[in-house]
PLY file of the C-alpha trace (Angstrom):
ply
format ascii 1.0
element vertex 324
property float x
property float y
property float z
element edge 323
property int vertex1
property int vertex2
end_header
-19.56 20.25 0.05
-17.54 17.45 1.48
-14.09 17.48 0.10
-13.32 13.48 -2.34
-10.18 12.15 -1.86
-8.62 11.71 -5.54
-8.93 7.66 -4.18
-12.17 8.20 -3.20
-12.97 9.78 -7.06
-11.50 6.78 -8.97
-13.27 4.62 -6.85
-16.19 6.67 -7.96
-15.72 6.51 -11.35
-15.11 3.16 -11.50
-11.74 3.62 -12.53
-9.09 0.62 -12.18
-7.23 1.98 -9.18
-3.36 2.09 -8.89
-1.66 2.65 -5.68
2.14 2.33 -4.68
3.95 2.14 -1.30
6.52 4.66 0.09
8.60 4.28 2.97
8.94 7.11 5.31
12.28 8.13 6.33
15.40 6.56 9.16
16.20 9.84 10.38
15.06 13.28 9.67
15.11 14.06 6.30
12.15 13.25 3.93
14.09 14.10 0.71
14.46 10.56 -1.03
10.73 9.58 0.39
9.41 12.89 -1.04
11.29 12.93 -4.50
10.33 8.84 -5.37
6.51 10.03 -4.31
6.75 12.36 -6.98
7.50 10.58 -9.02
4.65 7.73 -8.48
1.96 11.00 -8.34
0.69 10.76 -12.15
0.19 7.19 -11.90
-1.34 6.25 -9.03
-4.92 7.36 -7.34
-2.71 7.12 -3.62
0.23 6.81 -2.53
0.48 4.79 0.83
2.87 5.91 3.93
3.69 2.93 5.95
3.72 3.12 10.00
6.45 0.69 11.19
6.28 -1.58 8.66
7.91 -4.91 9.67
8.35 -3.23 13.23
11.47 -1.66 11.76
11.75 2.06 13.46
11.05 5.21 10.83
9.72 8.49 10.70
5.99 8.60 11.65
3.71 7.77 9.13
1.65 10.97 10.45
4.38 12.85 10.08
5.38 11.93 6.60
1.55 11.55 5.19
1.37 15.23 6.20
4.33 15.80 4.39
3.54 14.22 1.14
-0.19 16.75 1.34
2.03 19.56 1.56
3.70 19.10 -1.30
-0.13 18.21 -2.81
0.58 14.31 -3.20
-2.35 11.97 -2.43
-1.09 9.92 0.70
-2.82 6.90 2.27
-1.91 7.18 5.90
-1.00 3.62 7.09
-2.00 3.59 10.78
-1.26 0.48 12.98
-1.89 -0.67 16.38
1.28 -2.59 17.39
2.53 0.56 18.78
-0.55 3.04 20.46
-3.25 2.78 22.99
-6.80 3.74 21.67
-6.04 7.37 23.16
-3.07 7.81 20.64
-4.46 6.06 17.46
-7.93 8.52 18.02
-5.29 11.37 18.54
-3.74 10.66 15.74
-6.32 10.18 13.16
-7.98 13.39 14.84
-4.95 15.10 13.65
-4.66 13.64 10.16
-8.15 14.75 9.81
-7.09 17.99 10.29
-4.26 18.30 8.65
-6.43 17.25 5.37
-5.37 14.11 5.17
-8.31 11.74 4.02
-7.15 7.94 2.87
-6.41 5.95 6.31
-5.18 2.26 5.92
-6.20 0.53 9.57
-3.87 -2.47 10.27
-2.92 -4.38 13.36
0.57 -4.24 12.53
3.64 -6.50 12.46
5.19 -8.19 16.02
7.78 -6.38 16.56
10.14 -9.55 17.03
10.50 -9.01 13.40
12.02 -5.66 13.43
15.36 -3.58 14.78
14.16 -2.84 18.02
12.97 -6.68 19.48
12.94 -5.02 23.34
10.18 -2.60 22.58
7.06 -3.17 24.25
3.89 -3.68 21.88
0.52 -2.33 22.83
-2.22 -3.77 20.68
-4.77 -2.10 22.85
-7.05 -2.13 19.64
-6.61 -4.64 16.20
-7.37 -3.65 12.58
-11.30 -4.39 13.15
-11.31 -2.68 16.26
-9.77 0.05 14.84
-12.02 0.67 11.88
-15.08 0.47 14.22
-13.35 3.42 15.62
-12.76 5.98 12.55
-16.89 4.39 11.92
-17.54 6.21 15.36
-15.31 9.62 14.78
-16.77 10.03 11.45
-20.05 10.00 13.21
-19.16 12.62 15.60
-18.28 10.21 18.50
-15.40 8.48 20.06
-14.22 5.05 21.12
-16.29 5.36 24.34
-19.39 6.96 22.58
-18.78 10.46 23.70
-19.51 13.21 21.38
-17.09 15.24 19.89
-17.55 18.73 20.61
-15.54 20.16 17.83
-16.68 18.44 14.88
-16.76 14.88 13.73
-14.14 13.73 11.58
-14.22 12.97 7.64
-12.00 9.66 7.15
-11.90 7.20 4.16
-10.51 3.91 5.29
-9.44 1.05 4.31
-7.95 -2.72 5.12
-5.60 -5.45 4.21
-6.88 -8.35 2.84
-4.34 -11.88 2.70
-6.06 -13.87 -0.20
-3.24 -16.47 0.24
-4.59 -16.96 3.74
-4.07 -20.80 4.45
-7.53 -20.57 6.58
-9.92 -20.05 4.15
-13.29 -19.46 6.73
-10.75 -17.19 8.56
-10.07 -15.02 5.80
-14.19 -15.11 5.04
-14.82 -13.89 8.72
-12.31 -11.59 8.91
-12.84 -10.13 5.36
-16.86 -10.19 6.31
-16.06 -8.30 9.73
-14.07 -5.58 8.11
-16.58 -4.76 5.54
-19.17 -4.62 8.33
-16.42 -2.12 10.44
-16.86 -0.19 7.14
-13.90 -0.74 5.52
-14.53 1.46 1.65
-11.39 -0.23 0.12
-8.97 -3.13 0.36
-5.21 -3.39 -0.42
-4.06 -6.92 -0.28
-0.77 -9.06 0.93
1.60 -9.36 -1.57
-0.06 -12.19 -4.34
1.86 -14.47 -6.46
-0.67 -17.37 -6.54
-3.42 -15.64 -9.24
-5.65 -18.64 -8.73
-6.20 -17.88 -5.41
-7.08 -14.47 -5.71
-9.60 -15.51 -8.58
-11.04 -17.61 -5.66
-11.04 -14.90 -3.47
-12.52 -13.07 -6.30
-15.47 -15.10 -7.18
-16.32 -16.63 -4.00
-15.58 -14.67 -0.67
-15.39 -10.54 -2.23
-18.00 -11.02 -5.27
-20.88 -8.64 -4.62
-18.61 -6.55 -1.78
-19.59 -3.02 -3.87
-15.85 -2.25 -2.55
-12.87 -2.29 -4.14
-10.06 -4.90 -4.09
-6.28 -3.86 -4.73
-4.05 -7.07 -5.75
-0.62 -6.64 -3.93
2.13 -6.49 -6.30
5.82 -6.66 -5.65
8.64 -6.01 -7.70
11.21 -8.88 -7.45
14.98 -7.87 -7.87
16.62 -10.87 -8.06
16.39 -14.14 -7.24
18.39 -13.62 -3.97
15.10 -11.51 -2.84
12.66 -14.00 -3.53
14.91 -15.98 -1.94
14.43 -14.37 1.18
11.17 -13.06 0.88
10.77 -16.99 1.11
11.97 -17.20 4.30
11.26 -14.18 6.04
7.48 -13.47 4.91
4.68 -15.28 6.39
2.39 -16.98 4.04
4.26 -16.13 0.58
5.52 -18.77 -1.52
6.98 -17.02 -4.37
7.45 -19.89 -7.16
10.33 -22.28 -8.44
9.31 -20.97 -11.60
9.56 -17.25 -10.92
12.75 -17.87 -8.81
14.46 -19.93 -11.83
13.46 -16.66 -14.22
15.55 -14.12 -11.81
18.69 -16.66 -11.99
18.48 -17.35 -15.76
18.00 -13.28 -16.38
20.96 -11.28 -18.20
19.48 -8.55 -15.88
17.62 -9.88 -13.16
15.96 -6.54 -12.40
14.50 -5.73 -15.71
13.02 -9.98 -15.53
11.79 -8.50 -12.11
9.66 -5.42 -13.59
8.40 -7.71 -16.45
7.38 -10.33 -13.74
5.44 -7.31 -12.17
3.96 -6.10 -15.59
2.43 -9.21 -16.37
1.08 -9.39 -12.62
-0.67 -6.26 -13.32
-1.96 -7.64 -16.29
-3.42 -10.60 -14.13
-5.13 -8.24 -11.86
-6.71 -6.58 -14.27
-8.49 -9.24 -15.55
-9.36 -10.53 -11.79
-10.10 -7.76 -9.73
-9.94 -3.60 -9.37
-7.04 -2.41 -8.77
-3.16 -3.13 -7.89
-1.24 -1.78 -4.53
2.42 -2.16 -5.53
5.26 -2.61 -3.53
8.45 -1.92 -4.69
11.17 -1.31 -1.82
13.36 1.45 -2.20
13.11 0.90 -6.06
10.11 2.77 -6.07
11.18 4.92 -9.43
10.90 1.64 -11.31
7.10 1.08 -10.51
6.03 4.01 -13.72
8.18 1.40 -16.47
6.15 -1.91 -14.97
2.71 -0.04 -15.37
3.92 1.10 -18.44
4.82 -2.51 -19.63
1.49 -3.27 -18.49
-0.04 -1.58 -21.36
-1.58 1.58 -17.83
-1.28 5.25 -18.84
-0.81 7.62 -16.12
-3.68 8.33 -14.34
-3.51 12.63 -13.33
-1.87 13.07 -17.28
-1.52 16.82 -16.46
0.98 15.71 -13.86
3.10 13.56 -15.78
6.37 14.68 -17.72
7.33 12.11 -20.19
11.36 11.11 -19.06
14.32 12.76 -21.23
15.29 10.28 -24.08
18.80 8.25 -23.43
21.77 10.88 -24.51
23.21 8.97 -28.18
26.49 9.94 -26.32
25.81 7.78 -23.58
25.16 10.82 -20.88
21.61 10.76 -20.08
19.41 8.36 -18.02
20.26 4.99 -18.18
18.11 1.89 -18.87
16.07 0.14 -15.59
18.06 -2.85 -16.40
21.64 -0.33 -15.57
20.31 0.44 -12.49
21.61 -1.11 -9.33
19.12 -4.09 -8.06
19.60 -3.44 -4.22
0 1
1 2
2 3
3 4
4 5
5 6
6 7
7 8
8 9
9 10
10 11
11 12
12 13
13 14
14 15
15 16
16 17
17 18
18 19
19 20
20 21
21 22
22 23
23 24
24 25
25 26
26 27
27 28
28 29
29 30
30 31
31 32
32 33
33 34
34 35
35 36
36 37
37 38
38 39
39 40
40 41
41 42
42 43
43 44
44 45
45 46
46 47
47 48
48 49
49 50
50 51
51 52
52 53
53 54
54 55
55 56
56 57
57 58
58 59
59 60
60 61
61 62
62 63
63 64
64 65
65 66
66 67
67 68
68 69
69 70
70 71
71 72
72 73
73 74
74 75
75 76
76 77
77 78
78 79
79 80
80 81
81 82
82 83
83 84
84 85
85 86
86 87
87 88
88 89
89 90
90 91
91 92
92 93
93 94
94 95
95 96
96 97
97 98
98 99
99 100
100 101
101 102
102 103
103 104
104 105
105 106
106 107
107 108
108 109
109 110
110 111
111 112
112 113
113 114
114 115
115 116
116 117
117 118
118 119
119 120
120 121
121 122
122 123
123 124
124 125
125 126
126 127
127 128
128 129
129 130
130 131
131 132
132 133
133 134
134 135
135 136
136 137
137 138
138 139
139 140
140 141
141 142
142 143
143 144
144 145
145 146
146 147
147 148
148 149
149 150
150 151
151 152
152 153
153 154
154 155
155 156
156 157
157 158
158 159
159 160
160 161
161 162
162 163
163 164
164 165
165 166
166 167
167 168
168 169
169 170
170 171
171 172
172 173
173 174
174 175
175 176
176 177
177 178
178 179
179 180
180 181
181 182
182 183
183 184
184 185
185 186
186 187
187 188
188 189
189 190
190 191
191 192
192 193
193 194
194 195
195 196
196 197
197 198
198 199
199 200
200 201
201 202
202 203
203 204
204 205
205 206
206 207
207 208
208 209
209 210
210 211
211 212
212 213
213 214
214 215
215 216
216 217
217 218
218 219
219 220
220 221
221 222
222 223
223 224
224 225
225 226
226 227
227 228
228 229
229 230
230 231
231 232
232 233
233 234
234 235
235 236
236 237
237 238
238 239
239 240
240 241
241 242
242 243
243 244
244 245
245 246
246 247
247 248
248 249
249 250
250 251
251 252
252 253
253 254
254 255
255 256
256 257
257 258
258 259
259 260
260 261
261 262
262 263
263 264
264 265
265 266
266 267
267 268
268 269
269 270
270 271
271 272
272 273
273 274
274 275
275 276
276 277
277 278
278 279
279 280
280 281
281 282
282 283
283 284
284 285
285 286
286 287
287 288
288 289
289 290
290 291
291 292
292 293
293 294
294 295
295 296
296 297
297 298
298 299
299 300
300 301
301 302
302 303
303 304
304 305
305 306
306 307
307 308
308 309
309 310
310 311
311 312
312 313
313 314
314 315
315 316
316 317
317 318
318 319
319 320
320 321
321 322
322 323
C-alpha cells in the first residue's frame, strides 16, 4: 500500500491545509532550523525547506528535508533549478525519494543577482514546468530522456508556486494552466496582501482546478520590513494602510501577528489553505493561527505552552520578544 504524505491526507480529507516555511541552516548545524520546526509540527500538514531562497547560500534543502524526516517532521522539499543541470535535480529527487521524503515544491528559483554570492554561475538547464514534467516521468518509472528506470519508479507529491498578484493576468492563466497540466497536486502562492486579487484568482483562473490553493502569508515585524519588502520584492505592494498600522503600534510585532491572523482569516473564506512565511520568527506563526480562531492540526503532538511565571520568570509575551 502506497505510503500518504500527512499533506497528501489533509488534502484528502478536505481539510483546510496549513503549511509554514523553515530556513535551512548558514553553516553546519541544524539546531535552530530543527527546534522552530518543532515547534510548527502540530499545526501545520508540511513544513517547507527552502533551496537557496533569494540565491542566498544555505545548507541544502536535501540535506535539511532529510533531516527534519528523521526527527519524523513532515517536510516539503523545496527544489529549484537556478542552481542544477537536469542530471542533478533527477539525482536529487531520486534520493529524496529514497530517503522517504514525499512533498516536493518544483520552482525555477531566484537570479542569483539577488543573493550573497552575485559571481556564481546559474544553470537553469530546466524551469519549474519543466521540472514537474520531470517528477510526472520518474513517478512513471522513466526519466527526463524516457529511459526506464531499472530500480523502481519513484513516488513524489509535488507541487508549485502560484503569484496571484501577477501584473500579467493571461500569463499567470498560462502558466497556472501549464503547471496543472505538468501535474502539479498542490499550490503554495507568493506572498498576498491584495485579497481582491486572490478572490479573482479564486473565482476566475483556479475555480474548478480539483487542487488545492495555499494563500502566502507573511508575518510583518515592523514597518521598517514592509518597508523593505517594498523595495526589494518583486511584485509586492504591501499597503499605506498596513505600513501606517506597524508605525502607530505600541509593539509593532504583536500589530504584525494580528495583521497575519486576520490574513488567515481572509484565506479562509477565499481559498484552501495558507503557506506562511515568517523569517526567522518562525515560533510566532502557532499565536497568529491561534488568533485566527485554527486549532492545531496533529493535537496529539501539541503541548499547550507553560503559563507566564506571576513572578515575572517564565515565557514572555510575543509582543517582549525582539522584532528582528
Amino acid at each position: 500500500m502506497t505510503h500518504l504524505s500527512r499533506l497528501q491526507q489533509g488534502i484528502q480529507r478536505g481539510e483546510f491545509l496549513i503549511t509554514a516555511e523553515v530556513m535551512p541552516p548558514k553553516g553546519g548545524n541544524p539546531a535552530t532550523m530543527l527546534h522552530m520546526a518543532q515547534l510548527l509540527d502540530p499545526w501545520v500538514h508540511g513544513i517547507n525547506v527552502t533551496d537557496g531562497s533569494r540565491a542566498v547560500l544555505r545548507m541544502s534543502s536535501l540535506a535539511a528535508a532529510s533531516l527534519l524526516q528523521q526527527h519524523h517532521l513532515e517536510p516539503i522539499y523545496q527544489v529549484a533549478c537556478r542552481d542544477r543541470n537536469r542530471i542533478a535535480l533527477q539525482a536529487d529527487l531520486m534520493g529524496a525519494n529514497a530517503l522517504g521524503i514525499r512533498n516536493v515544491l518544483a520552482l525555477t528559483g531566484d537570479p542569483v543577482r539577488a543573493g550573497d554570492q552575485p559571481q556564481a554561475k546559474a544553470v537553469y538547464d530546466y524551469e519549474s514546468v519543466r521540472l514537474l514534467q520531470v517528477i510526472q516521468k520518474l513517478n512513471q518509472g522513466m526519466d527526463s530522456e524516457n529511459q526506464p528506470l531499472p530500480d523502481g519508479a519513484l513516488n513524489l507529491f509535488p507541487g508549485a508556486a502560484v503569484d496571484p498578484q501577477s501584473g500579467s493576468w493571461s500569463g499567470l492563466q498560462r502558466r497556472f494552466e501549464r503547471k496543472l497540466q505538468a501535474g502539479a497536486q498542490f499550490f503554495q502562492s507568493q506572498m498576498i496582501v491584495d485579497f481582491d486579487r486572490l478572490e479573482k484568482f479564486m473565482t476566475q483562473i483556479a475555480q474548478g482546478c480539483g487542487r488545492p490553493i495555499l494563500a502566502g502569508i507573511f508575518l510583518l515585524k515592523s514597518a521598517k520590513n514592509a518597508h523593505y519588502i517594498n523595495k526589494n520584492v518583486p511584485g509586492v505592494k504591501i499597503p499605506e494602510a498596513l505600513i501606517q498600522r506597524l508605525e502607530r503600534a505600541v509593539h509593532p510585532l504583536e500589530e504584525g501577528i494580528r495583521i497575519a491572523s486576520e490574513q488567515v482569516q481572509w484565506a479562509r473564506q477565499l481559498c484552501q489553505g495558507v503557506h506562511l512565511m515568517a523569517v526567522k520568527r518562525e515560533d510566532l506563526i502557532p499565536e497568529i493561527l491561534t488568533q485566527a480562531g485554527l486549532s492545531p492540526t496533529n493535537p496529539a503532538r501539541y503541548t499547550p505552552p507553560a503559563p507566564p511565571d506571576p513572578k515575572g520568570h517564565g515565557a514572555t509575551g510575543a509582543g517582549e520578544m525582539p522584532g528582528k
